[in-house]
N, C-alpha and C positions, 0 to 999 in steps of 0.2 A: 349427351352420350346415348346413342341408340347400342343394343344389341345384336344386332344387325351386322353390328361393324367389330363382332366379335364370335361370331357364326358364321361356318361354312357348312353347306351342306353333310365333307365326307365328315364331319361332325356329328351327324347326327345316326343313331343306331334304334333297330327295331333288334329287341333282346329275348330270348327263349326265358323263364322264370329260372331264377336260381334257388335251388334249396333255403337259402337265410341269405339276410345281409353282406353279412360277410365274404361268402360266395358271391354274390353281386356284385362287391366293391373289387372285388378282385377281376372279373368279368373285365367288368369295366374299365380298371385299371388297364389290362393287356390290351384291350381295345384301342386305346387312347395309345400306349405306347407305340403298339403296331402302327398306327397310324402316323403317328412324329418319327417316325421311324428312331425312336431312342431308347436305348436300353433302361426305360426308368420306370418300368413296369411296376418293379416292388418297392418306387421310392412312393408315387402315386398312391398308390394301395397304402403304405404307412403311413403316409399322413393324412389318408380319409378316414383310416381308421383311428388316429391317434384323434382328427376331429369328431368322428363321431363318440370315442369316448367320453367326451363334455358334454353331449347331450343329441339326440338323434336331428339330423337336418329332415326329417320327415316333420313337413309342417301341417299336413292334414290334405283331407281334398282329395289323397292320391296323389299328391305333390312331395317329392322330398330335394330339397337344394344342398347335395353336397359340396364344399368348397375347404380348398387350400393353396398354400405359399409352395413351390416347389424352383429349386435350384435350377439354373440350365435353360428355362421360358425364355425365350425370348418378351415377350408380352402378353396378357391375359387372352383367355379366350373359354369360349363355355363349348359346353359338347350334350345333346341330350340324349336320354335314352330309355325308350319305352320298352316297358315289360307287358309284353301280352296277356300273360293272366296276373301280372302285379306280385310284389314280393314284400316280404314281413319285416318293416324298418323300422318299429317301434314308434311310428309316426303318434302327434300329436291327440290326433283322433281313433287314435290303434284300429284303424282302416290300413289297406294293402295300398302299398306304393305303386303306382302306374307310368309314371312319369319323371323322370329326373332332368332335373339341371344342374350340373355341373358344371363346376366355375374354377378354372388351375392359372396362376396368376404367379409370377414371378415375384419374391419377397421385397424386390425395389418397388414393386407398384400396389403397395400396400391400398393408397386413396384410389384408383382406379376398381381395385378389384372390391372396395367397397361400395364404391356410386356403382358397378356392376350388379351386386346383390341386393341391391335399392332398387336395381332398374329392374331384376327380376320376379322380386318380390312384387313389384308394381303391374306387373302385367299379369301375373299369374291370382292378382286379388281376383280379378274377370272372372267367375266361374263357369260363365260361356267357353270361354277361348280353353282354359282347362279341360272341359267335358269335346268340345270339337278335336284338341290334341291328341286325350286319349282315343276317341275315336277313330284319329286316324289310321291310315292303312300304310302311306307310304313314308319316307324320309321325304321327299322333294313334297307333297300336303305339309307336311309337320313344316316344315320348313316355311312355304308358303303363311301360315299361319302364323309362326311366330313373325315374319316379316310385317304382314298386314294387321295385328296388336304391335306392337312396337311402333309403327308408322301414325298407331293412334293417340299414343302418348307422347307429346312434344318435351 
């Protein structure tokens, strides 16, 4: 299972900082919806935030992986989204979020959207490929780069 094969470029977002979390997830939320073009902008947003009530996906690094189950998917797919000066997600290391990966997966593909955040978690251990992400400048680098980690890990 590559990641690769669950990334598209319009996928991926360079984000202005939002005041808190929450503002973010919302952001992000209409993002995504805009993008699928489907009205499921506030279903998106309440179940990020109904996951991030169990415990923040800010895993440290500047890294946070938010992920859920959402009605209507066709099949999983991730979307990432850098925040230029990084935003307050109560991460691991109570460091600023720079980076997101977002993982929205249709509730039949429960094992997919698992070996998904296994495959994420996996590339994002690289503190290289992390530090070159946030560095980047454009979606099409970001991109580039998750393509070339990914290709590293068989």
């Amino acid at each position: 299972m590559h990641l690769r094969d669950y990334l598209s470029k319009e996928f991926i977002f360079i984000l202005e900082p939002s005041t808190n979390k929450d503002a973010f997830l919302d952001q992000l939320a209409r993002r995504v919806a805009e993008r699928l073009e489907k009205p499921i902008h506030r279903v998106i947003y309440d179940r990020l935030c109904e996951r991030e009530a169990m415990g923040s996906t800010g895993i440290g690094n500047g890294v946070a992986i938010p992920h859920a189950t959402i009605e209507g998917l066709e099949a999983p797919f991730c979307v990432i989204a850098k925040i230029r000066a990084g935003v307050e997600f109560k991460a691991l290391d109570d460091a600023l979020v720079h980076i997101v990966f977002l993982l929205l997966s249709p509730p039949n593909k429960i094992g997919s959207h698992l070996r998904l955040l296994a495959r994420i978690a996996r590339l994002l251990m690289n503190e290289d490929f992390v530090r070159r992400v946030i560095e980047a400048t454009g979606t099409a680098e970001v991109f580039s780069l998750v393509e070339e980690e990914d290709a590293r890990h068989v």
